[in-house]
Biopython code that builds the backbone (N, CA, C, O; Angstrom):
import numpy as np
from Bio.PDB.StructureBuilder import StructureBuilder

atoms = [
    (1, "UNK", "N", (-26.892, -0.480, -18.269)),
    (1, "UNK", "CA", (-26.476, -0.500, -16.873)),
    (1, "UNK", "C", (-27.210, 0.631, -16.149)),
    (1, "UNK", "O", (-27.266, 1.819, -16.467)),
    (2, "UNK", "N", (-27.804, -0.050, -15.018)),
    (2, "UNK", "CA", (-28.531, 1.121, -14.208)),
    (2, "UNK", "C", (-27.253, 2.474, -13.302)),
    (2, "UNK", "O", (-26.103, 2.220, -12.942)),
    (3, "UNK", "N", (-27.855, 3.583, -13.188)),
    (3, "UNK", "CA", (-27.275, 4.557, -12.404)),
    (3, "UNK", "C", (-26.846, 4.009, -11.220)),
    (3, "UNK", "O", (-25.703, 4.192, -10.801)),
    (4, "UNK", "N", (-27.934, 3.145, -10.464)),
    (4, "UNK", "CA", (-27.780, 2.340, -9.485)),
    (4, "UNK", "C", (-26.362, 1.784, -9.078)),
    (4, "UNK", "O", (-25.738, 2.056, -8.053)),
    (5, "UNK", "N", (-26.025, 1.019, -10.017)),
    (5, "UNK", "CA", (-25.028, -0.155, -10.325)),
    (5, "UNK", "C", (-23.494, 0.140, -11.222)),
    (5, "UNK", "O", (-22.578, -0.633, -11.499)),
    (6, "UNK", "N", (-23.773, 2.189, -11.633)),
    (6, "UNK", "CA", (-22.831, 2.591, -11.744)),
    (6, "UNK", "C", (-22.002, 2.914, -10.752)),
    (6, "UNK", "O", (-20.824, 2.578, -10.628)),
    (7, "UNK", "N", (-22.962, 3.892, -9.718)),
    (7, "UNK", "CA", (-22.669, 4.073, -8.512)),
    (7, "UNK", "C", (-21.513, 3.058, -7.675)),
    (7, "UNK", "O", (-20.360, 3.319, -7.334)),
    (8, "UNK", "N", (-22.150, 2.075, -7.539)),
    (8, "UNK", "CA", (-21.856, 1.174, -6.967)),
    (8, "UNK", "C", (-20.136, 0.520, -7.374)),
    (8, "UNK", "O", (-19.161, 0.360, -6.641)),
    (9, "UNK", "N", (-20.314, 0.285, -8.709)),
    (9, "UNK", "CA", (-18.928, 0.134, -9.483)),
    (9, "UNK", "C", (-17.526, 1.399, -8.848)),
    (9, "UNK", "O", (-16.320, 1.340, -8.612)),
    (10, "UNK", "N", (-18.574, 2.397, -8.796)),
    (10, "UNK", "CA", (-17.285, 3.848, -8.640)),
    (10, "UNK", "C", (-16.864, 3.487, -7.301)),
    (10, "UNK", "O", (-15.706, 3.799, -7.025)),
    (11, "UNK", "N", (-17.685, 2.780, -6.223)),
    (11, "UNK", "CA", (-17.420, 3.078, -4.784)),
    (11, "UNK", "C", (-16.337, 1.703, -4.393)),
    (11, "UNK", "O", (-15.608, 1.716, -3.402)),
    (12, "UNK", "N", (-16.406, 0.566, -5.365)),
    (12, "UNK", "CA", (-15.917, 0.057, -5.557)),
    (12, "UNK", "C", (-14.761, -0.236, -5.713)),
    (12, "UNK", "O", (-14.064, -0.871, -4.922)),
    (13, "UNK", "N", (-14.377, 0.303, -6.998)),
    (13, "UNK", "CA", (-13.652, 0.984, -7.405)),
    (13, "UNK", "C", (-12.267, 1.946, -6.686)),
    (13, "UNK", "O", (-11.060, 1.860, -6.912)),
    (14, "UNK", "N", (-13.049, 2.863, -5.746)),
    (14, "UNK", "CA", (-12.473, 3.870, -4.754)),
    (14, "UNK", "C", (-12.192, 3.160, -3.745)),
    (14, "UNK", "O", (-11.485, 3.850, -3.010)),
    (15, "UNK", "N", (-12.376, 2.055, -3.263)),
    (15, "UNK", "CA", (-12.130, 1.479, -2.013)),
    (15, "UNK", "C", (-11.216, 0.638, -2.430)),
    (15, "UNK", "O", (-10.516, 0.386, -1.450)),
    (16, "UNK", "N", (-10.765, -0.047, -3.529)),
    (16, "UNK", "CA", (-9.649, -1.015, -4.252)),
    (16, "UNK", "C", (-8.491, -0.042, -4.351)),
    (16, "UNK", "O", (-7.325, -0.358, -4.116)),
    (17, "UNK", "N", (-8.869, 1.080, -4.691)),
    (17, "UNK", "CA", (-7.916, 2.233, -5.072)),
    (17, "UNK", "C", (-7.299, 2.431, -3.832)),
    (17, "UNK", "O", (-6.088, 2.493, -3.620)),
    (18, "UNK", "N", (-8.351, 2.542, -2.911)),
    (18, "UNK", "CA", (-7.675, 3.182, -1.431)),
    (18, "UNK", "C", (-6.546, 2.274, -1.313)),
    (18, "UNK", "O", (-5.357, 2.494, -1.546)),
    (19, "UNK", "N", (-7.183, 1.103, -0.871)),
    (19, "UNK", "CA", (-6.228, 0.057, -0.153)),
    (19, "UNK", "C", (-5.057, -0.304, -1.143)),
    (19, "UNK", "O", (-3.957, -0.623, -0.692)),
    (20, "UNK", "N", (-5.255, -0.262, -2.228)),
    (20, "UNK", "CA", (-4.159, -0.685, -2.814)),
    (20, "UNK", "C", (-3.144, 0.699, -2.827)),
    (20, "UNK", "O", (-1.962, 0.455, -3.073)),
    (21, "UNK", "N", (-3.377, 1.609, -2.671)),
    (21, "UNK", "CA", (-2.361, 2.939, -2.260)),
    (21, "UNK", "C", (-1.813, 2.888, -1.020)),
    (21, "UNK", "O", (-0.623, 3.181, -0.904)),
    (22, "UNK", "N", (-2.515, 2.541, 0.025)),
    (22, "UNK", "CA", (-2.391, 2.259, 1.432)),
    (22, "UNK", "C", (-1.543, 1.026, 1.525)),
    (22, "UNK", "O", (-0.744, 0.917, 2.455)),
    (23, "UNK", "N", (-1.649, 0.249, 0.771)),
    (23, "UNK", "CA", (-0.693, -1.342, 1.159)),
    (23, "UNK", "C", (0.699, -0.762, 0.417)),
    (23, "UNK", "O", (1.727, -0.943, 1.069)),
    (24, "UNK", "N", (0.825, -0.161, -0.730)),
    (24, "UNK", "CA", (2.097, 0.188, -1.175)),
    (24, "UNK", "C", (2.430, 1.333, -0.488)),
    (24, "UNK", "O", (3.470, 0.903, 0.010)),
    (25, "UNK", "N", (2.333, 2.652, -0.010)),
    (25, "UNK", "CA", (2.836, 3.314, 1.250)),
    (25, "UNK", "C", (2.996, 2.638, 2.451)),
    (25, "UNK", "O", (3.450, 3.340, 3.355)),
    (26, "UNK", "N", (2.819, 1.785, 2.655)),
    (26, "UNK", "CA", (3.053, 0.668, 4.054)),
    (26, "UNK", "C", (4.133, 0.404, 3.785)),
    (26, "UNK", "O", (5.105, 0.618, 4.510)),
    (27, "UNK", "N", (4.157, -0.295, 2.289)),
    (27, "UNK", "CA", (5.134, -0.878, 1.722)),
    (27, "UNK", "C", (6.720, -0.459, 1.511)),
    (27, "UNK", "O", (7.777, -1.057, 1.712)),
    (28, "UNK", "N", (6.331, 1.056, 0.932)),
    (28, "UNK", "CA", (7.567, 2.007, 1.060)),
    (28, "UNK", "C", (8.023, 2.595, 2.405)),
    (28, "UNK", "O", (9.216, 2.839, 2.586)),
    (29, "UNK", "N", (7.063, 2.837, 3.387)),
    (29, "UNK", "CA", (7.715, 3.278, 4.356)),
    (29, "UNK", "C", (8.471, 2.357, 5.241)),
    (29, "UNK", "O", (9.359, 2.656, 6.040)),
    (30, "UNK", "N", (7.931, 1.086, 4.946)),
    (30, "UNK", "CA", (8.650, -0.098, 5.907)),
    (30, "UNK", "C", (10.317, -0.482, 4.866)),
    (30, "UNK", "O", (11.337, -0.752, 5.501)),
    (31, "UNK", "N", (10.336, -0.461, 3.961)),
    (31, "UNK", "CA", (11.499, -0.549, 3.077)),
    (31, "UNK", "C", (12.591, 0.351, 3.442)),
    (31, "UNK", "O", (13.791, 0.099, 3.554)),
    (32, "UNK", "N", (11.699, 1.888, 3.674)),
    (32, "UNK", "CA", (12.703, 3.072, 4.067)),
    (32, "UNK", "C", (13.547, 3.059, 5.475)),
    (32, "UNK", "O", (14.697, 3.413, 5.734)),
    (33, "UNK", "N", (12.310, 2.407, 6.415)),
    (33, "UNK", "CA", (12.753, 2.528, 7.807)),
    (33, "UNK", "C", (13.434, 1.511, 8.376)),
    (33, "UNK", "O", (13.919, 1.651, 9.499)),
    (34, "UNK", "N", (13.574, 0.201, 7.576)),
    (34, "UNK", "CA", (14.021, -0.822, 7.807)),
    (34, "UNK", "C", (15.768, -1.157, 7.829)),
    (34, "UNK", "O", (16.377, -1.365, 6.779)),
    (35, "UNK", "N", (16.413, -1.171, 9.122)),
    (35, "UNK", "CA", (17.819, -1.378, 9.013)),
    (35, "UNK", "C", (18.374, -2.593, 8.383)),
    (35, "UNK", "O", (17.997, -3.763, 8.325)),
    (36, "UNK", "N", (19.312, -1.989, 7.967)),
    (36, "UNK", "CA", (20.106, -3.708, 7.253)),
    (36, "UNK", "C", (20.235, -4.666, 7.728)),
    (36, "UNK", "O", (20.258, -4.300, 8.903)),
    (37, "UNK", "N", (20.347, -5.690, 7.752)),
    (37, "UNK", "CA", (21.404, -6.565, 9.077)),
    (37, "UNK", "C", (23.144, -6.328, 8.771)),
    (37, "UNK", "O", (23.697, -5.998, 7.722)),
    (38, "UNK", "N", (23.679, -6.609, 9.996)),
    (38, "UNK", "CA", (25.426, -6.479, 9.757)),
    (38, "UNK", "C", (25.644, -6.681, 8.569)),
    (38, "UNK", "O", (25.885, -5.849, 7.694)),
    (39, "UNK", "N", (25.560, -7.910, 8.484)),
    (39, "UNK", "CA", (26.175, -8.752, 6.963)),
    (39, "UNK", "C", (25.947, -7.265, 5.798)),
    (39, "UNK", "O", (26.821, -6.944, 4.993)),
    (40, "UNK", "N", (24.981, -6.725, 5.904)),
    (40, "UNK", "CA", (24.424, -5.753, 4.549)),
    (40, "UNK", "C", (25.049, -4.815, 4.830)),
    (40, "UNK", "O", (24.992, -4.186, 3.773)),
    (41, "UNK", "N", (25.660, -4.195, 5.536)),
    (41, "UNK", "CA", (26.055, -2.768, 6.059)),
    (41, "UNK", "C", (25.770, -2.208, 7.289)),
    (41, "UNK", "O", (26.362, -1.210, 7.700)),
    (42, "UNK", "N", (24.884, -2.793, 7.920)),
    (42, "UNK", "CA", (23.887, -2.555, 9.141)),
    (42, "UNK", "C", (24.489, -2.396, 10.547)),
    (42, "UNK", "O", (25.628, -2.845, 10.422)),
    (43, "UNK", "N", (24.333, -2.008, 11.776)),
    (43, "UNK", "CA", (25.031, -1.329, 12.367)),
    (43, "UNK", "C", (25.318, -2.854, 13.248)),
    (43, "UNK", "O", (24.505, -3.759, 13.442)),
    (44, "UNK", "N", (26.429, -2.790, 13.586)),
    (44, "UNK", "CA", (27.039, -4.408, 14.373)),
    (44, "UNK", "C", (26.221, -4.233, 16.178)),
    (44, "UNK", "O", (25.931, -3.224, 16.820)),
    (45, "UNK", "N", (26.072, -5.721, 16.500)),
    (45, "UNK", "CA", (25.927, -5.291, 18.061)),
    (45, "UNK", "C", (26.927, -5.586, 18.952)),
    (45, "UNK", "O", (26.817, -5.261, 20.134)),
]
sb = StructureBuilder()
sb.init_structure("model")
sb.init_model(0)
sb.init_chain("A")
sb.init_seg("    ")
for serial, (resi, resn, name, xyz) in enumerate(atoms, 1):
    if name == "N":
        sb.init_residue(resn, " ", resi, " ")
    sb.init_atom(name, np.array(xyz, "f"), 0.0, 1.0, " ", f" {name:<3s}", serial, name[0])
structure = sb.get_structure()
């Protein structure tokens, strides 16, 4: 395998990494901030 095409694998790599860290912190913060509905505990209107 060329240096070339190692490179390439790592950047790869780092950008799958990103987003897939980035979609699960999306993930948790929308879980955290998200109110119940009534039925669950959630505040009545």
């Amino acid at each position: 395998m060329a240096v070339e095409d190692i490179a390439l694998a790592d950047r790869l790599q780092d950008r799958l990494r990103g987003r897939t860290e980035r979609a699960a912190h999306r993930r948790d913060v929308a879980r955290r901030t998200a109110t119940p509905p009534p039925w669950c505990g959630g505040p009545r209107q």
